[in-house]
N, CA, C and O atoms as a Tinker XYZ file with bonds, in Angstrom:
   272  protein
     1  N      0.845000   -1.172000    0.000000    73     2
     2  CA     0.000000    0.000000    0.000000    64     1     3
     3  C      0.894000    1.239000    0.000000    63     2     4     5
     4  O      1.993000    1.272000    0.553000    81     3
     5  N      0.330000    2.267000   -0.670000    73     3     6
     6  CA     1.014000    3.337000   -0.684000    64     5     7
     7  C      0.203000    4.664000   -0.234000    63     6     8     9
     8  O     -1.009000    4.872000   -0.295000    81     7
     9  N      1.355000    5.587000    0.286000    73     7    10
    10  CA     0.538000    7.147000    1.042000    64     9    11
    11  C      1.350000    7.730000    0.592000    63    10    12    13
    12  O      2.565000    7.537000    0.546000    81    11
    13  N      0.429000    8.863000    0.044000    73    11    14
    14  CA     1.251000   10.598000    0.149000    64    13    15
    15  C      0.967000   11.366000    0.838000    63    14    16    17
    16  O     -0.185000   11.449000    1.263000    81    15
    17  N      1.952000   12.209000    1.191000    73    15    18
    18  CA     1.501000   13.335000    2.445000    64    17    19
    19  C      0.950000   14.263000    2.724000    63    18    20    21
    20  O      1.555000   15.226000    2.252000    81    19
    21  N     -0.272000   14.679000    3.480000    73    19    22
    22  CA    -1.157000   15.593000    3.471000    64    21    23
    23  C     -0.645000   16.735000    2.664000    63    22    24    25
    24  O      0.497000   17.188000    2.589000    81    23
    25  N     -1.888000   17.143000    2.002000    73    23    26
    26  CA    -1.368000   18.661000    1.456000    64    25    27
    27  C     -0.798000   18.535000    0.350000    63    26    28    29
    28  O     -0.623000   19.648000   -0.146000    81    27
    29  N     -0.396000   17.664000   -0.324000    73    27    30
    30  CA     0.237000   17.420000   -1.884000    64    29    31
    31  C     -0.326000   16.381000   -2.314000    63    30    32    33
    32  O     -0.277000   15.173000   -2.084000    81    31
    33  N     -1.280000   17.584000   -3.481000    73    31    34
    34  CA    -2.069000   17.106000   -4.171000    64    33    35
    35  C     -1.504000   16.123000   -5.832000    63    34    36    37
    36  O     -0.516000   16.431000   -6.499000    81    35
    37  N     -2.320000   15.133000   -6.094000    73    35    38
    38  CA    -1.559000   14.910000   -7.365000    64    37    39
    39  C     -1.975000   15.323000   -8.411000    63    38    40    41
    40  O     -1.171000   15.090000   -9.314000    81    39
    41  N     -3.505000   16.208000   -8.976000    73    39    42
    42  CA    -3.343000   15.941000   -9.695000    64    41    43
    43  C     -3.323000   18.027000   -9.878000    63    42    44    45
    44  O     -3.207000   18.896000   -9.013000    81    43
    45  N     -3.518000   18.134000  -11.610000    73    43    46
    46  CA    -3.552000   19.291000  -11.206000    64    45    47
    47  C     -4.752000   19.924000  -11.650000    63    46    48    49
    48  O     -5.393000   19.272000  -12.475000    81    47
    49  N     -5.353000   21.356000  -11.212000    73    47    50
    50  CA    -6.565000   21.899000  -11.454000    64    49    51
    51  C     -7.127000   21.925000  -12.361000    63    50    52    53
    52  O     -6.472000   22.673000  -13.087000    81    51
    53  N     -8.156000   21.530000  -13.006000    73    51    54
    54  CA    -9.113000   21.600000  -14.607000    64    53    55
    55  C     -8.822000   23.075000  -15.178000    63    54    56    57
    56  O     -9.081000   23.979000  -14.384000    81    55
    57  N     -8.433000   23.370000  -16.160000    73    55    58
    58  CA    -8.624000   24.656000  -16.742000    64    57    59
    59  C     -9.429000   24.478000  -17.937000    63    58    60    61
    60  O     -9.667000   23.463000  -18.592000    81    59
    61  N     -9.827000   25.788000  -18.092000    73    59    62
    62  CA   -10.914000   25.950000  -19.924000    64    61    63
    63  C    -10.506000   27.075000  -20.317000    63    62    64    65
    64  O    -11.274000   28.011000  -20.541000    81    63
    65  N     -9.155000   27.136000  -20.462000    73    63    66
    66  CA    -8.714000   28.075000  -21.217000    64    65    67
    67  C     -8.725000   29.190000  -21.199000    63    66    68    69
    68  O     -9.438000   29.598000  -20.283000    81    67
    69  N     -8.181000   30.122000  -21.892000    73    67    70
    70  CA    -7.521000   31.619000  -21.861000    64    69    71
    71  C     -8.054000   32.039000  -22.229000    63    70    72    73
    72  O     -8.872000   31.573000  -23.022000    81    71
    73  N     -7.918000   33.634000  -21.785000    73    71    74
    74  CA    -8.618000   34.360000  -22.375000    64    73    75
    75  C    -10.421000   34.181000  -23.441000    63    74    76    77
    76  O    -10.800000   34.207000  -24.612000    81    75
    77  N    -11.006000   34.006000  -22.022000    73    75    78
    78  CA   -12.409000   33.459000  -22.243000    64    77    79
    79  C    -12.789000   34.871000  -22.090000    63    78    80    81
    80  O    -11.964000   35.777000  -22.212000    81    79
    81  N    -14.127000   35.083000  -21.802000    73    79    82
    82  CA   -15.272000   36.312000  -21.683000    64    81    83
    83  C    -16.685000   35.618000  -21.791000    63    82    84    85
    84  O    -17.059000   34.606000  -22.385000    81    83
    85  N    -17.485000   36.768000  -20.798000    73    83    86
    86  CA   -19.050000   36.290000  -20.683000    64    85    87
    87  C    -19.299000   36.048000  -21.821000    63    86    88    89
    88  O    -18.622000   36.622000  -22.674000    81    87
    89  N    -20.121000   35.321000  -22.147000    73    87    90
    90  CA   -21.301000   34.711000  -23.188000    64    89    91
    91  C    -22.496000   36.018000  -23.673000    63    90    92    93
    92  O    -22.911000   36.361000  -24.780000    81    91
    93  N    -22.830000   36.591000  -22.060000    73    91    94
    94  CA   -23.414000   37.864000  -22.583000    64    93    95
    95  C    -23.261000   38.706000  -23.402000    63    94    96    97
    96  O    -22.138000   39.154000  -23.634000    81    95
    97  N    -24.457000   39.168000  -24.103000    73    95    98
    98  CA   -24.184000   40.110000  -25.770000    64    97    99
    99  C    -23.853000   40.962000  -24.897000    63    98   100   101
   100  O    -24.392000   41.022000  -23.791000    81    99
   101  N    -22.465000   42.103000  -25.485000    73    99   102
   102  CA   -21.686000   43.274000  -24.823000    64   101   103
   103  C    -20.896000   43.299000  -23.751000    63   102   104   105
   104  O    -19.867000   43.947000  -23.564000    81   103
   105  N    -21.761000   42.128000  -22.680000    73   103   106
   106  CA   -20.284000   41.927000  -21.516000    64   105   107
   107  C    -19.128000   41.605000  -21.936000    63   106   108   109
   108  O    -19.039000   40.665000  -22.726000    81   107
   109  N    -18.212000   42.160000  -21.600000    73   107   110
   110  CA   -16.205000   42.182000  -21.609000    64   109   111
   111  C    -15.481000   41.591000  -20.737000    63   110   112   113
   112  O    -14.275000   41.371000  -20.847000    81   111
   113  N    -16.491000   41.177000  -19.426000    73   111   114
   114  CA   -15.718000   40.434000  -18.014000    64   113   115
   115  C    -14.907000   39.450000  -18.885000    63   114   116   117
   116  O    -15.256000   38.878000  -19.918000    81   115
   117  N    -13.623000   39.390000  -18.149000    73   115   118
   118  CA   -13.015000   38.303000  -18.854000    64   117   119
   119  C    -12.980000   37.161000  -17.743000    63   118   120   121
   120  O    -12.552000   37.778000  -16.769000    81   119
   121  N    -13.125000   36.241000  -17.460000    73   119   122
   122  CA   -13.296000   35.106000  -16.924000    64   121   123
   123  C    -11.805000   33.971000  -16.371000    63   122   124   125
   124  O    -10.767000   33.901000  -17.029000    81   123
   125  N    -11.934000   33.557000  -15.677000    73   123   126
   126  CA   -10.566000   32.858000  -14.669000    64   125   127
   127  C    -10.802000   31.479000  -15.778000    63   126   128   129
   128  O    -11.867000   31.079000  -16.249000    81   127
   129  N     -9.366000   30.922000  -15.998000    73   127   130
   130  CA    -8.833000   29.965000  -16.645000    64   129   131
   131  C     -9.961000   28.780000  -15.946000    63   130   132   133
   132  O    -10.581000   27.939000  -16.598000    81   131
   133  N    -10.019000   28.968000  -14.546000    73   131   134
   134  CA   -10.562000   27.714000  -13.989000    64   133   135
   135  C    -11.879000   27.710000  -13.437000    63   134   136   137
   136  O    -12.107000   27.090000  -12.398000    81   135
   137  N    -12.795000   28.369000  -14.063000    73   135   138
   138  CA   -14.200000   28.937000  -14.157000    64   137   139
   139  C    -14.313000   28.051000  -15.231000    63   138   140   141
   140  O    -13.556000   28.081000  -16.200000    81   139
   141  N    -15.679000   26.882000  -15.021000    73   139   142
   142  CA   -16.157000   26.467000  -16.038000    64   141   143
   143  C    -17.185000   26.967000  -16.465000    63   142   144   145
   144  O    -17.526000   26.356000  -17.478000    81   143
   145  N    -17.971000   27.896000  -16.180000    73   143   146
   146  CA   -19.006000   28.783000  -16.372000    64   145   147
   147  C    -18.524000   29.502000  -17.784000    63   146   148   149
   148  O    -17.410000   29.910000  -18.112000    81   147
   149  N    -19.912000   29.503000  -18.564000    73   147   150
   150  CA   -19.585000   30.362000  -19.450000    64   149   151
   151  C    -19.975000   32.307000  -19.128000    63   150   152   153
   152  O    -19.304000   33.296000  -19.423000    81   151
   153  N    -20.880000   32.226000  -18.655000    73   151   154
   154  CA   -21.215000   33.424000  -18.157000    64   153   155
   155  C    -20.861000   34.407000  -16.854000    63   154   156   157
   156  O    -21.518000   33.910000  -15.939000    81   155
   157  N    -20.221000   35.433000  -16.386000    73   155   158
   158  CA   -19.882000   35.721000  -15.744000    64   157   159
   159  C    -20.889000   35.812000  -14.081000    63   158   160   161
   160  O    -21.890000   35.137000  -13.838000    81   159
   161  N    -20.300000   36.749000  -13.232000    73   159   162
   162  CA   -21.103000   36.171000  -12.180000    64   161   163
   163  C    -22.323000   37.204000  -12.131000    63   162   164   165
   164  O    -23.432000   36.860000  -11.722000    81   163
   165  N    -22.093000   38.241000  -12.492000    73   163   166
   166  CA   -23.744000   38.957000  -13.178000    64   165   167
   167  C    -24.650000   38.295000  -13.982000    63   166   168   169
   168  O    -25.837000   38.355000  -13.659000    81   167
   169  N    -24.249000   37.528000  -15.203000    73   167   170
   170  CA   -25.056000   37.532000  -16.075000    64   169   171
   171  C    -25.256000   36.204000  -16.024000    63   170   172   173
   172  O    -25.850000   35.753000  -17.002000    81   171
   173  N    -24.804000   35.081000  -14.805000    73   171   174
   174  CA   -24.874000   33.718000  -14.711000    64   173   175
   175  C    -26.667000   33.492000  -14.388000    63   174   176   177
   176  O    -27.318000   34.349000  -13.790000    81   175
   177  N    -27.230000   32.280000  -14.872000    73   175   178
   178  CA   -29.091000   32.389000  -14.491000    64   177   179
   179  C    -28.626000   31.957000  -13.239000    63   178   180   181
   180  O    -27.479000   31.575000  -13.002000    81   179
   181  N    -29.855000   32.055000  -12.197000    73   179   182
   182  CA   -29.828000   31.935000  -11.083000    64   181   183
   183  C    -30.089000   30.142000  -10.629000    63   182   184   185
   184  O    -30.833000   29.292000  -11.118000    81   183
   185  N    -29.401000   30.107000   -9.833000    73   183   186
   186  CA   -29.552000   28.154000   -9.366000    64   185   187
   187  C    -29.682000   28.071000   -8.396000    63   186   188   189
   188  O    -29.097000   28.870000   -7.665000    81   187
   189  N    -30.501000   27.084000   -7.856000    73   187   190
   190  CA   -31.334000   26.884000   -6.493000    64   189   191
   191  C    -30.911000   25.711000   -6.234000    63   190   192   193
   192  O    -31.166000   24.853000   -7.079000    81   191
   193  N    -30.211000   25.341000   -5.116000    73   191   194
   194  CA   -30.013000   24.671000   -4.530000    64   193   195
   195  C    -31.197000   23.573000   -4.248000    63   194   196   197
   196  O    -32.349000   23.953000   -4.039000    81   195
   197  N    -30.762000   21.890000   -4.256000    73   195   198
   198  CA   -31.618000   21.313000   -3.849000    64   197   199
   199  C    -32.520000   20.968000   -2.383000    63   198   200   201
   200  O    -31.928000   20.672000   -1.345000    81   199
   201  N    -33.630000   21.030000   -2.445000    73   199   202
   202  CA   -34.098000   20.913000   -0.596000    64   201   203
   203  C    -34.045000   19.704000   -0.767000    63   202   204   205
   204  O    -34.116000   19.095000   -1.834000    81   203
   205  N    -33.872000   19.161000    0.648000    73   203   206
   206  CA   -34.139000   17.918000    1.458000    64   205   207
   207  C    -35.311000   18.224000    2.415000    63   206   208   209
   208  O    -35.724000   19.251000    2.953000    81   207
   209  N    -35.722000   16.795000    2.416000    73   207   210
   210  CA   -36.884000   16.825000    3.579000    64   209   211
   211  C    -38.383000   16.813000    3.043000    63   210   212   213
   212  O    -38.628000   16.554000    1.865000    81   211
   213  N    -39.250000   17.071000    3.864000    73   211   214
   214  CA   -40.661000   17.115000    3.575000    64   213   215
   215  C    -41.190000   18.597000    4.037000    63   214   216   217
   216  O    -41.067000   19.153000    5.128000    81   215
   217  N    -41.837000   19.056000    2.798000    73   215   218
   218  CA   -42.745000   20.602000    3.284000    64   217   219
   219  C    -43.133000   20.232000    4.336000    63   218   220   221
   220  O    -43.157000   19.111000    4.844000    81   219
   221  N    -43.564000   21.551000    4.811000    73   219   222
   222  CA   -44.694000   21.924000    6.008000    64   221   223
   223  C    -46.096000   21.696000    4.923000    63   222   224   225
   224  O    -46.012000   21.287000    3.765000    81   223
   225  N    -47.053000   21.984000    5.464000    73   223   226
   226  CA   -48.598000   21.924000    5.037000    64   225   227
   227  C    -48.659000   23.248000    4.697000    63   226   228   229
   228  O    -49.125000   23.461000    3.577000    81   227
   229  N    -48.204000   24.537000    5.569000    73   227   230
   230  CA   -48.318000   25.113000    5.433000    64   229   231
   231  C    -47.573000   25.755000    4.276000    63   230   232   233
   232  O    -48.197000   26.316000    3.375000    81   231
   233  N    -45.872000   25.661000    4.289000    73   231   234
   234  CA   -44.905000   26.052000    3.242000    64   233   235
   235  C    -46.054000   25.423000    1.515000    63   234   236   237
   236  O    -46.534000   26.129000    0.628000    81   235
   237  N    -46.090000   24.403000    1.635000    73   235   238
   238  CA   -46.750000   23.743000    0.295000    64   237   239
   239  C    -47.859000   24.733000   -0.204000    63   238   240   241
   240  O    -47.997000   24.996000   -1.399000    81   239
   241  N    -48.759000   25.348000    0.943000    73   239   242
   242  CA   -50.150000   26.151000    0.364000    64   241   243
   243  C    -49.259000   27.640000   -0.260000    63   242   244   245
   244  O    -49.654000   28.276000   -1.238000    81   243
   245  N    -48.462000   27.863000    0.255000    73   243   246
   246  CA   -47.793000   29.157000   -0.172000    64   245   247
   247  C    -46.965000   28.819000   -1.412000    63   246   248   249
   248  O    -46.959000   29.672000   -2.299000    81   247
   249  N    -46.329000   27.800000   -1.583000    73   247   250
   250  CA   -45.193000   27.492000   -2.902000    64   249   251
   251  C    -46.562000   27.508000   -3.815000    63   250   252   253
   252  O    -46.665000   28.589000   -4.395000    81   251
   253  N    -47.749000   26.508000   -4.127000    73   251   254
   254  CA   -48.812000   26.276000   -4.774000    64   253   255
   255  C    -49.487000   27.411000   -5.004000    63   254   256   257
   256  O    -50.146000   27.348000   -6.042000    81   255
   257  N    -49.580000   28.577000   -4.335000    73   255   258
   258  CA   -50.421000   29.691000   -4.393000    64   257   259
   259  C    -49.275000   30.538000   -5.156000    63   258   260   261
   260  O    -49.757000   31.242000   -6.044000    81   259
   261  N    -48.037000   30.626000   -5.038000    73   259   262
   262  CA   -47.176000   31.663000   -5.839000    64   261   263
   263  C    -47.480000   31.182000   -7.422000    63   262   264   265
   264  O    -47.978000   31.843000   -8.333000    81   263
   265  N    -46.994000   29.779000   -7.419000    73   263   266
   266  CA   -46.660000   29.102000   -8.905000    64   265   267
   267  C    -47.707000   28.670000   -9.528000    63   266   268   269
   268  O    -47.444000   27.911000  -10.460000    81   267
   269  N    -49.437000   29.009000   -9.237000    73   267   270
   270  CA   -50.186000   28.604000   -9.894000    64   269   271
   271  C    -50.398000   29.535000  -11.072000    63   270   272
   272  O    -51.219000   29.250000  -11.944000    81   271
């Protein structure tokens, strides 16, 4: 069996390349080598995290009443 020693990593970080820029029509942000995002952090759509668990009775009448 073999170990390496805390803190030295093997492999090395994913990059997507140079000199990228937002996707957005007119944005100029230029974007980090190791950002897999195409869009910058303004013009990225918004992402919601997944819930765990079970609604309330109550939470459910309010989600159902916004999104009908």
């Amino acid at each position: 069996m073999r170990a390496t020693s805390a803190g030295r990593a093997r492999r090395r970080p994913k990059t997507y390349g140079d000199q990228r820029v937002c996707a957005d029509k007119g944005c100029q942000t230029r974007l980090s080598r190791y950002n897999r995002e195409t869009f910058c952090f303004r013009h990225a759509p918004a992402k919601y995290r997944r819930m765990r668990g079970e609604f309330t009775a109550e939470y459910a009448a309010k989600y159902t009443a916004k999104h009908s």
